[in-house]
C-alpha positions in Angstrom: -29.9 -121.1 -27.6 -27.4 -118.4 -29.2 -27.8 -115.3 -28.0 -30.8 -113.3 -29.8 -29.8 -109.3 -30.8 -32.0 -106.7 -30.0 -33.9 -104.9 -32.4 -32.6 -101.7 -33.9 -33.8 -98.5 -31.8 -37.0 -96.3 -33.2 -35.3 -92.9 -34.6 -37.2 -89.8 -34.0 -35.7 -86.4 -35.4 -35.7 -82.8 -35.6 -33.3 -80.2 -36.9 -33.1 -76.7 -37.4 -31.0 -73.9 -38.5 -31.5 -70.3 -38.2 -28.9 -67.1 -39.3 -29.4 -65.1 -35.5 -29.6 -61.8 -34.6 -25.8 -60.2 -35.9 -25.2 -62.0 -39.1 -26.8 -61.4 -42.2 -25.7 -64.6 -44.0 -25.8 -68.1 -42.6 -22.5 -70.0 -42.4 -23.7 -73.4 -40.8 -25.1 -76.5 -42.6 -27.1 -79.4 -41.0 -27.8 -82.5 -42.5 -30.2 -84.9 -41.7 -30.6 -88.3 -42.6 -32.9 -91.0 -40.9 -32.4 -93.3 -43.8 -28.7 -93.5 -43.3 -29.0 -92.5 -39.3 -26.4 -89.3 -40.3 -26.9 -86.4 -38.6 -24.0 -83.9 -39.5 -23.6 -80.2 -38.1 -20.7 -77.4 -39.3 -20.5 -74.5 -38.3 -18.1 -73.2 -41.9 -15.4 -70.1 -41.3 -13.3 -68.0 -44.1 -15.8 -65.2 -44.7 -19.3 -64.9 -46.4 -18.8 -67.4 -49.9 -15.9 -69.6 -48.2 -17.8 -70.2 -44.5 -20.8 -71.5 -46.4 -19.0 -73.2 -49.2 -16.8 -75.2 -46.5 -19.9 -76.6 -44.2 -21.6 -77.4 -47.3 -19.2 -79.6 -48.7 -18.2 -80.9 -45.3 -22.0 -82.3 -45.2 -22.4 -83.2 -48.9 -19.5 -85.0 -48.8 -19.5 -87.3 -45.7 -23.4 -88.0 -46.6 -21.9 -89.3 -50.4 -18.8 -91.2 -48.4 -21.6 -93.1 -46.1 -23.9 -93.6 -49.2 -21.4 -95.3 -51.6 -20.3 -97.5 -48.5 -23.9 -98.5 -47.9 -24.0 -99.2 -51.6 -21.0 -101.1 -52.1 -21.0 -102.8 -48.5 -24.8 -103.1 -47.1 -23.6 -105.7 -44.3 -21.4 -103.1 -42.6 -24.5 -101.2 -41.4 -26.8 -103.1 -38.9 -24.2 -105.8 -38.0 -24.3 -105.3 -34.4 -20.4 -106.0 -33.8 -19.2 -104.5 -30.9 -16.3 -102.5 -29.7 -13.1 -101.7 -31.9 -14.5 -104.4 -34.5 -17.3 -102.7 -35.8 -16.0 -100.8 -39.1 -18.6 -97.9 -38.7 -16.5 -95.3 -36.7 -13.0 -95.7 -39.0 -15.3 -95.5 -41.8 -17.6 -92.0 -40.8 -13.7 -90.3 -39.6 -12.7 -91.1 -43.2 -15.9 -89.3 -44.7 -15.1 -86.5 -42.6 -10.8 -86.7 -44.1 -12.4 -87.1 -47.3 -14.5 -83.6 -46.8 -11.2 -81.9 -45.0 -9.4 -83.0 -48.5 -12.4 -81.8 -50.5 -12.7 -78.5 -49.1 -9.0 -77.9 -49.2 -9.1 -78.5 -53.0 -11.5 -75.7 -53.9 -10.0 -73.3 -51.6 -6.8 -74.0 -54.0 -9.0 -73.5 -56.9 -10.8 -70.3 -55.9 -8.8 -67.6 -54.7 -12.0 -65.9 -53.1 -12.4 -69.4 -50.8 -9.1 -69.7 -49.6 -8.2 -70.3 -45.8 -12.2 -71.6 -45.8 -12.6 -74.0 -43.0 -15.1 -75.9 -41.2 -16.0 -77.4 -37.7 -17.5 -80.7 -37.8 -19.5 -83.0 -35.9 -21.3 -85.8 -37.0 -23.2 -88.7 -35.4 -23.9 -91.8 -37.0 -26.9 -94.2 -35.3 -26.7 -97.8 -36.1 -29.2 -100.4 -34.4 -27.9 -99.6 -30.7 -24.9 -97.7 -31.3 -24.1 -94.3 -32.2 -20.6 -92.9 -33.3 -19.7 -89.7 -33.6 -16.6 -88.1 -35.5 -15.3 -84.7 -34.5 -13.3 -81.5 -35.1 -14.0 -78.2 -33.7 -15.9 -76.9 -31.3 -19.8 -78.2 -32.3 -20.7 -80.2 -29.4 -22.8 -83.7 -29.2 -24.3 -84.4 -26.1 -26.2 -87.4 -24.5 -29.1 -86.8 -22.9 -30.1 -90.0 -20.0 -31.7 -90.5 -17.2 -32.0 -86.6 -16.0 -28.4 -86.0 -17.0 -26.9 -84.2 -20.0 -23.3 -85.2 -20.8 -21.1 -83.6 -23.5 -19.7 -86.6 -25.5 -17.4 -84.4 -27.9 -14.4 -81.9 -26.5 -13.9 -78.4 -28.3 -11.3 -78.1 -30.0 -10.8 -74.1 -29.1 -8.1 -72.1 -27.3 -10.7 -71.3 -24.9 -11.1 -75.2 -24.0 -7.8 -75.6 -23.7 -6.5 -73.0 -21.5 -9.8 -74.5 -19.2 -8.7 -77.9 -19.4 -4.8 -77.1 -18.1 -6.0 -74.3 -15.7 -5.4 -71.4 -17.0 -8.7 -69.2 -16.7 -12.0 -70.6 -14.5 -15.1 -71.9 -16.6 -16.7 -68.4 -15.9 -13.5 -66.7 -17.5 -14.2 -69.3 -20.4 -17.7 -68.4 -20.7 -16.7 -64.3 -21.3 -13.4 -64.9 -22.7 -13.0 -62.7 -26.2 -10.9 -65.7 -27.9 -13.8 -68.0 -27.4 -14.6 -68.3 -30.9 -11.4 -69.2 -32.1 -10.9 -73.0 -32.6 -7.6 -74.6 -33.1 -8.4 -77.5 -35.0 -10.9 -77.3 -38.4 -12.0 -79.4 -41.5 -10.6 -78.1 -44.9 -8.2 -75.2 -43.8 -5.3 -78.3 -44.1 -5.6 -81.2 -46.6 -5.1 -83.2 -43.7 -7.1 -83.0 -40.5 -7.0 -85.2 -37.0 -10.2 -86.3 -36.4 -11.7 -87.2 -32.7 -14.1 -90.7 -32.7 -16.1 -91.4 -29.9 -18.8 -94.7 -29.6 -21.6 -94.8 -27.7 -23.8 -97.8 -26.0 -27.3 -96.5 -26.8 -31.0 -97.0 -24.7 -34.3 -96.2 -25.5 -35.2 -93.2 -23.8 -31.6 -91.7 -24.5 -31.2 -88.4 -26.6 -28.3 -87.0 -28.5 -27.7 -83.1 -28.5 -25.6 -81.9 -31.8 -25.2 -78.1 -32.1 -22.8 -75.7 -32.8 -21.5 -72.6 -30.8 -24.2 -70.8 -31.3 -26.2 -72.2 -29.0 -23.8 -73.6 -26.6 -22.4 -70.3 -26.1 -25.9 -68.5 -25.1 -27.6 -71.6 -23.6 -26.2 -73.4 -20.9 -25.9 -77.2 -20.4 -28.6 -78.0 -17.9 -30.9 -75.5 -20.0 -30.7 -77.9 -22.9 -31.4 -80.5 -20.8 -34.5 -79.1 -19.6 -35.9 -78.0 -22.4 -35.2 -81.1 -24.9 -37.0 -83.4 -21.7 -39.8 -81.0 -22.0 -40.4 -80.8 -25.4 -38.8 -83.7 -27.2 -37.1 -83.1 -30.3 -39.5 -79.6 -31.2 -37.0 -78.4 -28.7 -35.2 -77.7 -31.4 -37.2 -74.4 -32.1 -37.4 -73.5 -28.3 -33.4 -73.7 -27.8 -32.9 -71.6 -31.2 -35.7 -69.2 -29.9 -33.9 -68.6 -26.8 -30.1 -67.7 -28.4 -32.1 -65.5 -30.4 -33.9 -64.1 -26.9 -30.1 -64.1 -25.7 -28.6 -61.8 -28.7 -28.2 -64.8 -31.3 -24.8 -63.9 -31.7 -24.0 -66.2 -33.9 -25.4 -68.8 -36.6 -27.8 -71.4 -34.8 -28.1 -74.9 -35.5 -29.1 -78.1 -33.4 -30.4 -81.3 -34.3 -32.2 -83.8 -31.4 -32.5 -87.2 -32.1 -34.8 -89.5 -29.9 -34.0 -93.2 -29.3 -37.1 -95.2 -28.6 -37.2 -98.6 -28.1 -39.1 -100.2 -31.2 
């Protein structure tokens, strides 16, 4: 008897966005898709009109990317190939080239948007695989089995003094040059872009959020909270950077795997 594929996991999904406590303006944008299995956060930089400008576009285009492939190719979603031959991954880091070039183009044209940027980090669920394509320092994160594990690596000067030694993870965590990244969507034409693909389960979660919530609630607290509430833990993590000074712009998405 061939070998029988198991059936696509159930998607359950919340998102939320909220300005904070310090800014008056909201530069992030989150995009949710359960049709498509997109969820897309990014966190935009360059000042009020050009931070929101760049994480909207970032969004709207890697969404219209992933929708025209759909259209013009249904049989790459849902095909269940494995490893380097699935097309899915090569094709969401080209959505998120195509935004970088996008954004880069109506800095060019607008004076009042130039040196806009973007982080970006989007996940992409298909049957029992998610991939996720990165730049910046958003974070995904799998949640399994009582562990949380951060799937994505900031892209921040802060990360990488920490990852060759330089200053301890508590340094990291109160360092004033923690909120400059090195690496963004749209400030360059051209942008590197990080691909990771995960082997999902039902019962796993993925974590997407930007700094401002990574940088005023710990790891182990997302954790916690996302097992205890499911995916309206999007509204209790938000709460709590807000409780913690909301520094920053907060946005998180959880999306629940369930077996169907």
């Amino acid at each position: 008897m061939p070998d029988v594929a198991a059936p696509p996991l159930r998607i359950e999904v919340r998102g939320l966005t909220d300005v904070g406590q310090r800014r008056d303006h909201n530069e992030d944008a989150l995009l949710i898709d359960a049709d498509l299995g997109l969820f897309v956060i990014a966190d935009g930089m360059g000042g009020h009109a050009g931070g929101a400008t760049a994480s909207r576009l970032a969004v709207e285009t890697i969404r219209k990317e992933l929708q025209a492939a759909k259209v013009d190719e249904p049989a790459l979603f849902g095909s269940g190939v494995e490893g380097e031959e699935n097309p899915l991954p090569d094709l969401l880091g080209h959505a998120v080239e195509r935004a970088s070039a996008v954004i880069f183009e109506a800095a060019l044209a607008d004076p009042e948007l130039a040196g806009m940027g973007t982080t970006t980090t989007a996940a992409l669920v298909d049957g029992r695989a998610a991939f996720v394509a990165h730049v910046g320092d958003s974070r995904a994160y799998l949640l399994r089995g009582g562990h949380i594990y951060q799937v994505t690596q900031d892209h921040s000067l802060v990360a990488e003094q920490l990852r060759i030694g330089a200053i301890s993870a508590e340094e990291a965590r109160n360092s004033r040059f923690k909120n400059i990244i090195t690496r963004s969507v749209g400030f360059e034409r051209n942008v590197v872009v990080d691909l990771m693909g995960l082997e999902l389960e039902g019962g796993d979660t993925l974590v997407i959020c930007c700094d401002g919530l990574s940088n005023m609630v710990e790891d182990q607290e997302i954790l916690t909270i996302v097992e205890e509430h499911g995916v309206a833990a999007v509204e209790k993590l938000v709460d709590l950077a807000n409780d913690r000074g909301g520094d920053d712009n907060i946005t998180v998405a959880v999306v629940r795997l369930h077996d169907p």
